[in-house]
ZALUMLUM-912947 format. One record per residue (C-alpha): chain; residue in one letter; residue number from 1; x, y, z. Coordinates in nm, 2 decimals, decimal comma. Layout:
<atoms>
<atom c="A" r="A" k="NUM" x="X" y="Y" z="Z"/>
...
</atoms>
This chain:
<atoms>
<atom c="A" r="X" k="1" x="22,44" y="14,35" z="24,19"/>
<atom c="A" r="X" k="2" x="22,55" y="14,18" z="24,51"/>
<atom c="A" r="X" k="3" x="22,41" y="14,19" z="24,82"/>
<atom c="A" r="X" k="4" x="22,62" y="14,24" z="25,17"/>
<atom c="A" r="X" k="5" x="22,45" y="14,14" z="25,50"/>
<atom c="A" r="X" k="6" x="22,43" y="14,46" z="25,69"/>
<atom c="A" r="X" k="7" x="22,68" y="14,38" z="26,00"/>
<atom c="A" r="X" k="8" x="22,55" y="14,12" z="26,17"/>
<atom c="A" r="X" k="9" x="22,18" y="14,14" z="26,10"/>
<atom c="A" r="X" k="10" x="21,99" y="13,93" z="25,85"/>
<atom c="A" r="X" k="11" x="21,90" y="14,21" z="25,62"/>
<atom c="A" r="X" k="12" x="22,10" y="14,27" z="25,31"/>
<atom c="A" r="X" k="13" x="22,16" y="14,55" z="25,14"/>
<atom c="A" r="X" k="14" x="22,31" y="14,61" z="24,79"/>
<atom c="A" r="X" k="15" x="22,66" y="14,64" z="24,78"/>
<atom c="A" r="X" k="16" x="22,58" y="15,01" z="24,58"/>
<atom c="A" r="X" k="17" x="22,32" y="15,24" z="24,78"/>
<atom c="A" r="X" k="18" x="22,16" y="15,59" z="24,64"/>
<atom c="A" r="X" k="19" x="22,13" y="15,91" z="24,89"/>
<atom c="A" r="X" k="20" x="21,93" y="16,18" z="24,88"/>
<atom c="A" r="X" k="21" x="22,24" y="16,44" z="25,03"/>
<atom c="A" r="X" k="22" x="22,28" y="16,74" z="24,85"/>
<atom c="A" r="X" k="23" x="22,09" y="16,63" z="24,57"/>
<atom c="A" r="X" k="24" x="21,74" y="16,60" z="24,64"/>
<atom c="A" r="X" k="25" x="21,53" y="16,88" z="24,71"/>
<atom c="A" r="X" k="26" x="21,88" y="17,12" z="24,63"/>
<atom c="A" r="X" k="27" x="21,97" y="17,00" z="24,30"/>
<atom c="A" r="X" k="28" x="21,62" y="16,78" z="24,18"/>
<atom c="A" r="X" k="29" x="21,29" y="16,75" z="24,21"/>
<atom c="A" r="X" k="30" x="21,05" y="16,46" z="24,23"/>
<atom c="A" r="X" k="31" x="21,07" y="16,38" z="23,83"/>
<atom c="A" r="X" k="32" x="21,47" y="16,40" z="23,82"/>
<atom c="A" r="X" k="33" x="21,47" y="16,19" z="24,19"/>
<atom c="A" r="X" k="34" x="21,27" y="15,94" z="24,05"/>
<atom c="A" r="X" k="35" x="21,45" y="15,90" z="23,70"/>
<atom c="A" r="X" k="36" x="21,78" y="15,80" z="23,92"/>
<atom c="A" r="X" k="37" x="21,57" y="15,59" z="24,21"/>
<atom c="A" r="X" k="38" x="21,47" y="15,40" z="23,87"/>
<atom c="A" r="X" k="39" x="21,83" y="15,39" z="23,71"/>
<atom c="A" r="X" k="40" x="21,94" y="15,24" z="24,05"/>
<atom c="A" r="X" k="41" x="21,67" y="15,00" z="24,14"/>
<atom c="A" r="X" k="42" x="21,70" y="14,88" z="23,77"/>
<atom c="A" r="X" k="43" x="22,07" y="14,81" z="23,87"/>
<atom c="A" r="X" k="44" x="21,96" y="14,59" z="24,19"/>
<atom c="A" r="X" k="45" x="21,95" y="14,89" z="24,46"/>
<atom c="A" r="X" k="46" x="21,78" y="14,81" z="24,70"/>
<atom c="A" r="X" k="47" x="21,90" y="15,10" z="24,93"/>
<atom c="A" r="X" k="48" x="21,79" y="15,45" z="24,98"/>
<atom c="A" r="X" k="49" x="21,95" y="15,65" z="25,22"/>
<atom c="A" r="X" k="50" x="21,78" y="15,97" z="25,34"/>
<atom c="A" r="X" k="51" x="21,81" y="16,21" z="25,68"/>
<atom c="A" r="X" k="52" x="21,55" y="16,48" z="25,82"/>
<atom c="A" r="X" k="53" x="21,81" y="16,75" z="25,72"/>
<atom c="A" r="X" k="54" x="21,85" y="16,72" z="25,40"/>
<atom c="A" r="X" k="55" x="21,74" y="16,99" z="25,21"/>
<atom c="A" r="X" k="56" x="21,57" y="17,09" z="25,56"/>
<atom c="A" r="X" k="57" x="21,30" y="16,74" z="25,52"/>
<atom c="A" r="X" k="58" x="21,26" y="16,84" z="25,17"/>
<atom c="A" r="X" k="59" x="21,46" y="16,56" z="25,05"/>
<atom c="A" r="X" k="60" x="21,25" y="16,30" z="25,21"/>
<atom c="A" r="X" k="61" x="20,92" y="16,47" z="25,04"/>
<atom c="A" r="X" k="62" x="21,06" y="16,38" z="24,70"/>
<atom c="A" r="X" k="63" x="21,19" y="16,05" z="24,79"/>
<atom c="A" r="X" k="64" x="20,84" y="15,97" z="24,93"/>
<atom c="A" r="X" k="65" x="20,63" y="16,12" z="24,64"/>
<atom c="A" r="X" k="66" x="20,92" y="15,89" z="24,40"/>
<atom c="A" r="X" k="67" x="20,87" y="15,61" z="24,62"/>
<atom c="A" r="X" k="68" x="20,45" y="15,61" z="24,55"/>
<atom c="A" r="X" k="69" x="20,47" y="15,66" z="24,20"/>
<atom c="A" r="X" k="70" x="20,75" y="15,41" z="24,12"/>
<atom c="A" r="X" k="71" x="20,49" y="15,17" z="24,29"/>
<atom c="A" r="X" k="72" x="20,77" y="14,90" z="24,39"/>
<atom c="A" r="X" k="73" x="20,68" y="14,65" z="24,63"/>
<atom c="A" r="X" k="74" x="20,78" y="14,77" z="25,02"/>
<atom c="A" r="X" k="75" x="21,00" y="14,41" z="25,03"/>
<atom c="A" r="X" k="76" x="21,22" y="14,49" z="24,76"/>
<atom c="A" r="X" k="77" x="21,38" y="14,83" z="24,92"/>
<atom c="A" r="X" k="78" x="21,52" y="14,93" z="25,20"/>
<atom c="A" r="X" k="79" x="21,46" y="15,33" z="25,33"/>
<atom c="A" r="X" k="80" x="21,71" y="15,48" z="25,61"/>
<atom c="A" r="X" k="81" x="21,68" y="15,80" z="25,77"/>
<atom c="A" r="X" k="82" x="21,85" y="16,01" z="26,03"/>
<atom c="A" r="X" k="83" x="21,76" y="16,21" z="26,33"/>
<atom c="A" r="X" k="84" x="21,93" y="16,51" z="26,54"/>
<atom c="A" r="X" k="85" x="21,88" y="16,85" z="26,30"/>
<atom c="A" r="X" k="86" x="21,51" y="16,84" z="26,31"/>
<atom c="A" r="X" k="87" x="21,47" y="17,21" z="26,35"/>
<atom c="A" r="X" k="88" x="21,55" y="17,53" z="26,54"/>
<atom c="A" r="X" k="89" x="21,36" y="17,50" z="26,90"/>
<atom c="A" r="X" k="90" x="21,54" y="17,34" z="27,17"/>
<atom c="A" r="X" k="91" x="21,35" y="16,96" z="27,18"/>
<atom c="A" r="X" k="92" x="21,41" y="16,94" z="26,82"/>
<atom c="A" r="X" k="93" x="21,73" y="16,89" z="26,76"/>
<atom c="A" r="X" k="94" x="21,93" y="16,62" z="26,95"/>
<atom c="A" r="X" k="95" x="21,91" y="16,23" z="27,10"/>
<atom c="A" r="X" k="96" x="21,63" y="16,30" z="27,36"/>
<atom c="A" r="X" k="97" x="21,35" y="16,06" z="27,38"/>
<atom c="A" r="X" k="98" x="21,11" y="16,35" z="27,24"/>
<atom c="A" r="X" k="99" x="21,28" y="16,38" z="26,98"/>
<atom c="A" r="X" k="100" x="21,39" y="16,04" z="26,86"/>
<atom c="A" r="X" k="101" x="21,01" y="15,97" z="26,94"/>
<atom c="A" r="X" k="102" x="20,89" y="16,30" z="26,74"/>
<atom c="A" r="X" k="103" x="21,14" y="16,30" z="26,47"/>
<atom c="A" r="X" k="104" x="21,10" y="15,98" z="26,31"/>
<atom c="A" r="X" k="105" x="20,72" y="15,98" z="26,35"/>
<atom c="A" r="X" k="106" x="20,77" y="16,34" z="26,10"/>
<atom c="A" r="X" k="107" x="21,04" y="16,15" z="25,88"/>
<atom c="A" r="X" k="108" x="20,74" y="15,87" z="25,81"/>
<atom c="A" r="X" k="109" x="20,47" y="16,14" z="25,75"/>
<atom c="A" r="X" k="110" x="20,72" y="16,36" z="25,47"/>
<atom c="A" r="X" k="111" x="20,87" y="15,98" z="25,32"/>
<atom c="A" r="X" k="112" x="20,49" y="15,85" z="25,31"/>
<atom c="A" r="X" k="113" x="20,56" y="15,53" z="25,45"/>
<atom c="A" r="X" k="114" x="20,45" y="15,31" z="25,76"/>
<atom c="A" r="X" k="115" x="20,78" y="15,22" z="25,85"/>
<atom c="A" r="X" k="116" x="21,13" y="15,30" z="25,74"/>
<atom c="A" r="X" k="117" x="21,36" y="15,00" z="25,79"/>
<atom c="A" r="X" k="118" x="21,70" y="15,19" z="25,94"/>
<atom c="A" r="X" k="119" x="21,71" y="15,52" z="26,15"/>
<atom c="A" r="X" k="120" x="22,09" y="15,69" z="26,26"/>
<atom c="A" r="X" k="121" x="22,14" y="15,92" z="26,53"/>
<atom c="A" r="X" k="122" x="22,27" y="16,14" z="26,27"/>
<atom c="A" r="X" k="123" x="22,54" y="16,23" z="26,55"/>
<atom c="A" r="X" k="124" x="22,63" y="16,16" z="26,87"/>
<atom c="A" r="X" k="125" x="22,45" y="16,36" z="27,14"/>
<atom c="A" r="X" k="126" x="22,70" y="16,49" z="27,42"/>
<atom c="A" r="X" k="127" x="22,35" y="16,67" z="27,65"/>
<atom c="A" r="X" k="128" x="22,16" y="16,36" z="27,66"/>
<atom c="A" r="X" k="129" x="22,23" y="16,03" z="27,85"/>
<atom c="A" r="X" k="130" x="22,31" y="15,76" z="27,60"/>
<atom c="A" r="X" k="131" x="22,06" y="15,47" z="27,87"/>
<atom c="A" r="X" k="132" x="21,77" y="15,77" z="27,70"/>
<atom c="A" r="X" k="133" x="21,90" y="15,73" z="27,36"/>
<atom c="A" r="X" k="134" x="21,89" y="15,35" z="27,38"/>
<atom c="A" r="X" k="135" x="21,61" y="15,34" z="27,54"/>
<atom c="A" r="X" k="136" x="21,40" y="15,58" z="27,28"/>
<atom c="A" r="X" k="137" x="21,55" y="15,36" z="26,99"/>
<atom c="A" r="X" k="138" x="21,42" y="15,08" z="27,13"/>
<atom c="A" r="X" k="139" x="21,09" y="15,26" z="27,14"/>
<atom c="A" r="X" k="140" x="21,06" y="15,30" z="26,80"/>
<atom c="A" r="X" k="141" x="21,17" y="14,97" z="26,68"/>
<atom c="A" r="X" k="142" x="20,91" y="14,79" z="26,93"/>
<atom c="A" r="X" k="143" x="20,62" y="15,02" z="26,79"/>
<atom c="A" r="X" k="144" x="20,72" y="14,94" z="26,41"/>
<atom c="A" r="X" k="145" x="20,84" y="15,25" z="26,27"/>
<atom c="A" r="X" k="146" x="21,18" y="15,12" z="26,20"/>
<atom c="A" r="X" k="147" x="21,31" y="14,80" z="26,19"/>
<atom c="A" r="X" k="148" x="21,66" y="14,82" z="26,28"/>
<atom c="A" r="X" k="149" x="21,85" y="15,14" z="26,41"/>
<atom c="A" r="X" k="150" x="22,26" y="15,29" z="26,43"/>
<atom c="A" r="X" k="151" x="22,49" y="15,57" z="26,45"/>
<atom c="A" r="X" k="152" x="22,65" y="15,79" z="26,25"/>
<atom c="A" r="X" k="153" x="22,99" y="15,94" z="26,28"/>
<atom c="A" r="X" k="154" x="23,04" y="15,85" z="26,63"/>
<atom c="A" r="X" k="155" x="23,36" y="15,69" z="26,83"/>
<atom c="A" r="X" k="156" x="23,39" y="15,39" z="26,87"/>
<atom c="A" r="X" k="157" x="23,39" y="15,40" z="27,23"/>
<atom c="A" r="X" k="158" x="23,04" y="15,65" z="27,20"/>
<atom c="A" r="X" k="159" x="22,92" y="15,28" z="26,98"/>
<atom c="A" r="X" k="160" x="23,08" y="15,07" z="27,24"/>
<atom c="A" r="X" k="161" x="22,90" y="15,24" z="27,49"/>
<atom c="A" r="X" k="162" x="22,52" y="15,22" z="27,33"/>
<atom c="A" r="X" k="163" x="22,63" y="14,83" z="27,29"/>
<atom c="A" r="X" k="164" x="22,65" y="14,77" z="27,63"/>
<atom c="A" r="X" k="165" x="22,43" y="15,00" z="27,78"/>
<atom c="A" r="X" k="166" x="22,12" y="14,78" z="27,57"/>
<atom c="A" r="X" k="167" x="22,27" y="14,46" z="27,65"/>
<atom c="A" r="X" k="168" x="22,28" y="14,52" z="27,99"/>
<atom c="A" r="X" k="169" x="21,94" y="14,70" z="28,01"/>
<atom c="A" r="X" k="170" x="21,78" y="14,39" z="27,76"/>
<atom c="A" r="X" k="171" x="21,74" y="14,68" z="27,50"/>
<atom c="A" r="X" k="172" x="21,79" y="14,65" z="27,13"/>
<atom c="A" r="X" k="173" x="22,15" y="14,76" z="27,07"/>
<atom c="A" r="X" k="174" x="22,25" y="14,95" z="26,77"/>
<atom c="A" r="X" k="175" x="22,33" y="14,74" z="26,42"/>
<atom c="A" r="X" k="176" x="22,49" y="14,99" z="26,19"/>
<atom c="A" r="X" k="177" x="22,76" y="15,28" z="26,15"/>
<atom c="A" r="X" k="178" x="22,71" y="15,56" z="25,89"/>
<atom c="A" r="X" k="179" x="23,06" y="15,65" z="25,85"/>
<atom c="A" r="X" k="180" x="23,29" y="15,91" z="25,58"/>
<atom c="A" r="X" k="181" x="23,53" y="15,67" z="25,43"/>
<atom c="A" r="X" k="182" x="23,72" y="15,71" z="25,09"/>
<atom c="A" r="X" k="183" x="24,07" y="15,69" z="24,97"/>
<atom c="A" r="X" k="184" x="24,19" y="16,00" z="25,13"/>
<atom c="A" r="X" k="185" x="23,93" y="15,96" z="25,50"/>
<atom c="A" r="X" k="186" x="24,06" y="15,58" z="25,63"/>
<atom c="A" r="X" k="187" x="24,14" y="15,59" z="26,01"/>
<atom c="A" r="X" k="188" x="23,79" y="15,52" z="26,17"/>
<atom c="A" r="X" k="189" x="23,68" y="15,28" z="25,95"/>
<atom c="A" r="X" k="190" x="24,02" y="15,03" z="25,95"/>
<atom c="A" r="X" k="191" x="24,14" y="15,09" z="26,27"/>
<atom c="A" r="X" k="192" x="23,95" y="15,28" z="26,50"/>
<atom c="A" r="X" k="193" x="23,63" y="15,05" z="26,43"/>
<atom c="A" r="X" k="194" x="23,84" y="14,72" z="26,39"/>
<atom c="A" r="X" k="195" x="23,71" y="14,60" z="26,76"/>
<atom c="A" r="X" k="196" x="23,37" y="14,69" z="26,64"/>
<atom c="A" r="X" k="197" x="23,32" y="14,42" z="26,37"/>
<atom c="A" r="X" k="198" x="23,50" y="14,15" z="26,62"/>
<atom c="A" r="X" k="199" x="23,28" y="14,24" z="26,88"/>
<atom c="A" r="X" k="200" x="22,96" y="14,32" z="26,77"/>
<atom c="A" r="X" k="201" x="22,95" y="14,24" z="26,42"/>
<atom c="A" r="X" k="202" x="22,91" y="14,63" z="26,28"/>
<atom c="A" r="X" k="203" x="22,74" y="14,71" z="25,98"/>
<atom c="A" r="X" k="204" x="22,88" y="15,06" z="25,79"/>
<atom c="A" r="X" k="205" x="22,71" y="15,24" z="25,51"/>
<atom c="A" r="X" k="206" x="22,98" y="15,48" z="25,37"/>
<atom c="A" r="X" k="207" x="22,89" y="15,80" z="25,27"/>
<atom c="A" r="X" k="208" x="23,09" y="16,04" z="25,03"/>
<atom c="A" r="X" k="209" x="23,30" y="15,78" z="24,92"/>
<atom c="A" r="X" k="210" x="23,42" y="15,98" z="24,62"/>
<atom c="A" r="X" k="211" x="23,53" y="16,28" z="24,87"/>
<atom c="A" r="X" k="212" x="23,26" y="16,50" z="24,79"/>
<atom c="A" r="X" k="213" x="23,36" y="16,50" z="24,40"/>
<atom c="A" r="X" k="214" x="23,73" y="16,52" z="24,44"/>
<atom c="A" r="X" k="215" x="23,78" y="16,16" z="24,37"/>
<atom c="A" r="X" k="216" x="23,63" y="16,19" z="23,98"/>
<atom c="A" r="X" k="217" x="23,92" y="16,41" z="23,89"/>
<atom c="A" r="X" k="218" x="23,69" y="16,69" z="23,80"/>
<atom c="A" r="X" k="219" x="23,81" y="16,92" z="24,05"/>
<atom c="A" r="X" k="220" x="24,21" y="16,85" z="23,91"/>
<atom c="A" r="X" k="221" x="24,24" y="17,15" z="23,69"/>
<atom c="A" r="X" k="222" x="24,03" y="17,37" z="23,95"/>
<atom c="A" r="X" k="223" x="23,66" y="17,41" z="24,02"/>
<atom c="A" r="X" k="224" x="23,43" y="17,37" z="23,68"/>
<atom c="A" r="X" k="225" x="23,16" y="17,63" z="23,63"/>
<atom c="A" r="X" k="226" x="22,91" y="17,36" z="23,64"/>
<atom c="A" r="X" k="227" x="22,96" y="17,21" z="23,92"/>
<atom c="A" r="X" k="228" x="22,86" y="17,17" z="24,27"/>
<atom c="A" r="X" k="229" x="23,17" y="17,37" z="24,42"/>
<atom c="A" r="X" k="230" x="23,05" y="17,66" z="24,23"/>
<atom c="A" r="X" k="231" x="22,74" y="17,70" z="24,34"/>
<atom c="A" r="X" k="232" x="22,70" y="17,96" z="24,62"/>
<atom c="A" r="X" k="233" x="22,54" y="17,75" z="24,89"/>
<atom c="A" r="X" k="234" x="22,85" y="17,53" z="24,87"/>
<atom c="A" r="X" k="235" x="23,14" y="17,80" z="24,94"/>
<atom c="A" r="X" k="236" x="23,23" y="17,58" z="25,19"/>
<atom c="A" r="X" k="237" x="23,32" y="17,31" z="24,95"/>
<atom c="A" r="X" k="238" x="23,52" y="17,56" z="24,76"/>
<atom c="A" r="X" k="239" x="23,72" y="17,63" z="25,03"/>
<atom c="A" r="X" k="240" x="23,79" y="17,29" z="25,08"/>
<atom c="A" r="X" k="241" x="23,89" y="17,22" z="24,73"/>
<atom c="A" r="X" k="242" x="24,13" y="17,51" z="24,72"/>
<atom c="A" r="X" k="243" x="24,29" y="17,42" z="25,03"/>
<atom c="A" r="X" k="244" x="24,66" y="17,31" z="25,03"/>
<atom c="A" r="X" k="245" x="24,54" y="16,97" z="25,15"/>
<atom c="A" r="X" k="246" x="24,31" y="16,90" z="24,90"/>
<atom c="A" r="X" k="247" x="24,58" y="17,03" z="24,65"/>
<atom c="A" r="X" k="248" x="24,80" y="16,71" z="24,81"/>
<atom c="A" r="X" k="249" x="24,49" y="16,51" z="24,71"/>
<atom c="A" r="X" k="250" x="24,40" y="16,64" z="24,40"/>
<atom c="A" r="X" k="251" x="24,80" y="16,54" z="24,34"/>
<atom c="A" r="X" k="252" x="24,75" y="16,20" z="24,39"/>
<atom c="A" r="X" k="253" x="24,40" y="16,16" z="24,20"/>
<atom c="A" r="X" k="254" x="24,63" y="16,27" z="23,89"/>
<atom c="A" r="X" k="255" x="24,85" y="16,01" z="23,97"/>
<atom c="A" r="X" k="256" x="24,58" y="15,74" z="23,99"/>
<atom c="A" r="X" k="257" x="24,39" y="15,84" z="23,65"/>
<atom c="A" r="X" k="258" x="24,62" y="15,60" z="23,43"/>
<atom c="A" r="X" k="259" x="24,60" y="15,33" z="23,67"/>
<atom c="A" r="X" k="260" x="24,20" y="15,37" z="23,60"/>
<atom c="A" r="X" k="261" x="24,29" y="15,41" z="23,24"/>
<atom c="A" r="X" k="262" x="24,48" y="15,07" z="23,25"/>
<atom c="A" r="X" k="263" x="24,17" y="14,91" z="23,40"/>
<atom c="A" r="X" k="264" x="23,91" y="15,08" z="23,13"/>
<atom c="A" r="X" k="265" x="23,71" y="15,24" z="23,42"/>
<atom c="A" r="X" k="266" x="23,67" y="15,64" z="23,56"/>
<atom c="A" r="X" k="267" x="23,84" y="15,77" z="23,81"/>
<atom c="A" r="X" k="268" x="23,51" y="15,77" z="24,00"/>
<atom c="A" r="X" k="269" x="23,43" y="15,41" z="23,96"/>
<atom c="A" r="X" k="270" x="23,79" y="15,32" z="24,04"/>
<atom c="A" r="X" k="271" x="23,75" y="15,48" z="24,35"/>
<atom c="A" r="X" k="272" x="23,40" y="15,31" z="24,42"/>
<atom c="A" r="X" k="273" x="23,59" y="14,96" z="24,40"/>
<atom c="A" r="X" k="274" x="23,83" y="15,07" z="24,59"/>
<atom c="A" r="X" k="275" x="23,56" y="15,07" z="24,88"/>
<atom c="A" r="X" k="276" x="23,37" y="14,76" z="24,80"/>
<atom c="A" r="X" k="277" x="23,72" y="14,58" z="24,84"/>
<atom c="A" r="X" k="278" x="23,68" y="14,66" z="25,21"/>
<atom c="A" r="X" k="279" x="23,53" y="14,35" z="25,34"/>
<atom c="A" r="X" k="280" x="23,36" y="14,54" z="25,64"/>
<atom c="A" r="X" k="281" x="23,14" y="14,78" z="25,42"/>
<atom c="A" r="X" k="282" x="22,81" y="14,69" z="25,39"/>
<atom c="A" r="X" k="283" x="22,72" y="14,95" z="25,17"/>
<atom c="A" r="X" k="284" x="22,88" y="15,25" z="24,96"/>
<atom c="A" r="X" k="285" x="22,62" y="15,52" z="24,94"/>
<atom c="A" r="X" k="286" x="22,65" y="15,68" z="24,62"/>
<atom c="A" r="X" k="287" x="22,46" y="16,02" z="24,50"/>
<atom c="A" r="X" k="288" x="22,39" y="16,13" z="24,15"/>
<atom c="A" r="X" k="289" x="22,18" y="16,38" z="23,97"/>
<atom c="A" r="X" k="290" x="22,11" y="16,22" z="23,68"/>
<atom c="A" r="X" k="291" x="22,01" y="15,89" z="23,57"/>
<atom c="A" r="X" k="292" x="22,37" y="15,86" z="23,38"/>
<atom c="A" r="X" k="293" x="22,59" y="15,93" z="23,67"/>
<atom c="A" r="X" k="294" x="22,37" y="15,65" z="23,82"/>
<atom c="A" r="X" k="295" x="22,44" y="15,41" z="23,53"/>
<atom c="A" r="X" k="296" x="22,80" y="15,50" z="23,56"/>
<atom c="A" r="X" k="297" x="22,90" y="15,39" z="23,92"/>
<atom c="A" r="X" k="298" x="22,71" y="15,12" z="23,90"/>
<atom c="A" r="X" k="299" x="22,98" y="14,99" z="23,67"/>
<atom c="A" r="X" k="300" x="23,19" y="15,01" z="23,97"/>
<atom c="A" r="X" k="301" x="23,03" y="14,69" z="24,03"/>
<atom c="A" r="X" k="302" x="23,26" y="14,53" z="23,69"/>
<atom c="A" r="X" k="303" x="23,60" y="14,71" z="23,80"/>
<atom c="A" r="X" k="304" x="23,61" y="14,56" z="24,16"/>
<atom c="A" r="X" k="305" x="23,69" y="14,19" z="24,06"/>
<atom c="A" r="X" k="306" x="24,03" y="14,37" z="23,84"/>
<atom c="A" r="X" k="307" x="24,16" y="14,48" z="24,19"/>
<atom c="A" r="X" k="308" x="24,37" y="14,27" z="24,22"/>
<atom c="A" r="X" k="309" x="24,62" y="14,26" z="24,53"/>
<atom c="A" r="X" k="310" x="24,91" y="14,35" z="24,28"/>
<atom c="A" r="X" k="311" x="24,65" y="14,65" z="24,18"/>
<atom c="A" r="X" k="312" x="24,57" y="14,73" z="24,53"/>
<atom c="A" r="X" k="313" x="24,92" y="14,75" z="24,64"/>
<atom c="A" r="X" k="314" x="24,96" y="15,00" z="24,32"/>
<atom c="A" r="X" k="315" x="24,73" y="15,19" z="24,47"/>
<atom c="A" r="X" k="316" x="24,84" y="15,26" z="24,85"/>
<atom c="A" r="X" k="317" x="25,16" y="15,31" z="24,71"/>
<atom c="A" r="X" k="318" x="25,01" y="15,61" z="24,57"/>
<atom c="A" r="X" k="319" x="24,79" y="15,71" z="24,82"/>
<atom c="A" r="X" k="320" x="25,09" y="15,65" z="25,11"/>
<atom c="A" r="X" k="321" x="24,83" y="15,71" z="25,37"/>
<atom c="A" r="X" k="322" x="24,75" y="15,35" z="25,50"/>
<atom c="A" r="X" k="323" x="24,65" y="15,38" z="25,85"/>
<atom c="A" r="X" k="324" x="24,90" y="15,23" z="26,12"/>
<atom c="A" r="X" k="325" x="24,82" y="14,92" z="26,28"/>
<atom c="A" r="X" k="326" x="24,78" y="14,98" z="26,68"/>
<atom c="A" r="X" k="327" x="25,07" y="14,82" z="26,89"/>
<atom c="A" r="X" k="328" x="25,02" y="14,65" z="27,23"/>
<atom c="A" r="X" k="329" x="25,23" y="14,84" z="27,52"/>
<atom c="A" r="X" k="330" x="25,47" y="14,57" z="27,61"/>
<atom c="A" r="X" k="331" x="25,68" y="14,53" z="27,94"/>
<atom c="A" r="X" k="332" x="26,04" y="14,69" z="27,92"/>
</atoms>
């Protein structure tokens, strides 16, 4: 395993990360949660990436009650979560300073833990001043409960904003992005946050960088009985896989599978390297219900170094999606 700084912090997270979305509390419970924490940490994760609404806090439970009886030492992991859905009454959902405050004091009591060492604003908070927002980050880094703190899936000019709002307050300004990115979702991440990393030095931890399944070629001859898009609390995905945009994707993952074939890898872990080759990813989150899907994309870690730029260029060629560069305006 290799380990990326995360932005332009000292800590350093493993290039490959676990999550608990979807899986925990939905799909697992504490036995099957730990049997991939183990899988992963086994592999050098050092990563855990969790959110108050997953599985409705549920998620965090089991990732707590794995996290006490793997009995790992609190240096050699790193715990995230995420606040904004914290439940149904008005103060506890949102970027206020209650609930910033109140929400990650309930995230440490389900995960079990003193201190968790990232929290996201989960999403960006259009009711509440961002000065607040800073300012109750700040909080909670200064009293311990989290050591560093970011955004997730928010502009860049929202991130621009919480940059200088703490610099020019002397607050503590945010260090990480949790951003979508895969083959098929590029724009934010390689040009719209291109200023970032200049700037500020961004971090990004990436999630569903296997587009929700579609990526592993599963999905290519329709939606399998087994899996995730045919489960009825995930209609919604269906509908995403049989729209005719994911039909153009699905198209293109056929078109990939012998270049993965060429390389001796899965269409999944081909698509995992494919991430890791971005120099401004910190950290691909990866999820997994079972310890062999773990096992599995770790060997992403192997197919990265055969991407070459002959391979690469194979690929967008394929994919024919490659965000344009911006242009400066120039004088007529």
């Amino acid at each position: 395993m290799n380990y990326r700084r995360l932005g332009a912090s000292g800590l350093k997270v493993s290039e490959l990360s676990l999550g608990a979305w979807v899986t925990f509390g939905d799909q697992m419970n504490v036995d099957a949660a730990l049997a991939c924490m183990q899988a992963a940490f086994d592999a050098g994760v050092n990563f855990f990436d969790n959110a108050e609404i997953y599985a409705n806090g549920q998620a965090e439970i089991i990732m707590g009650q794995a996290l006490q009886r793997a009995g790992w030492p609190r240096a050699d992991y790193v715990v995230s979560t995420k606040v904004f859905w914290g439940g149904e009454g008005p103060n506890a959902q949102g970027l206020s300073r209650k609930h910033v405050v109140e929400g990650t004091r309930a995230a440490l009591d389900r995960l079990k833990l003193d201190y968790v060492d990232l929290v996201f604003c989960h999403r960006p908070d259009y009711e509440t001043p961002i000065e607040e927002t800073v300012r109750a980050m700040t909080h909670v880094i200064d009293r311990g409960w989290a050591f560093y703190w970011g955004t997730s899936e928010w502009s860049a000019e929202q991130i621009r904003q919480a940059y200088e709002t703490a610099y020019r307050l002397n607050l503590i300004p945010p260090v990480m992005e949790q951003p979508q990115y895969h083959m098929f979702h590029r724009e934010r991440v390689e040009v719209e946050y291109a200023p970032l990393y200049r700037d500020f030095g961004l971090g990004t931890t990436i999630w569903s960088p296997l587009a929700s399944g579609l990526l592993t070629g599963k999905y290519n001859d329709g939606i399998p009985a087994d899996s995730r898009g045919s489960l009825e609390k995930y209609q919604w995905l269906r509908q995403r896989f049989e729209s005719d945009e994911a039909r153009a994707q699905i198209a293109k993952v056929k078109q990939l599978m012998p270049l993965a074939a060429e390389l001796d890898c899965t269409m999944a872990q081909l698509a995992l390297a494919w991430c890791l080759k971005n120099p401004h990813i910190s950290t691909v989150i990866t999820g997994a219900s079972r310890p062999e899907q773990v096992v599995e994309n770790m060997q992403a870690l192997d197919v990265a170094p055969k991407l070459t730029a002959d391979v690469l260029e194979r690929i967008e060629g394929i994919l024919d999606n490659k965000p344009a560069e911006p242009t400066r305006f120039r004088r007529a």
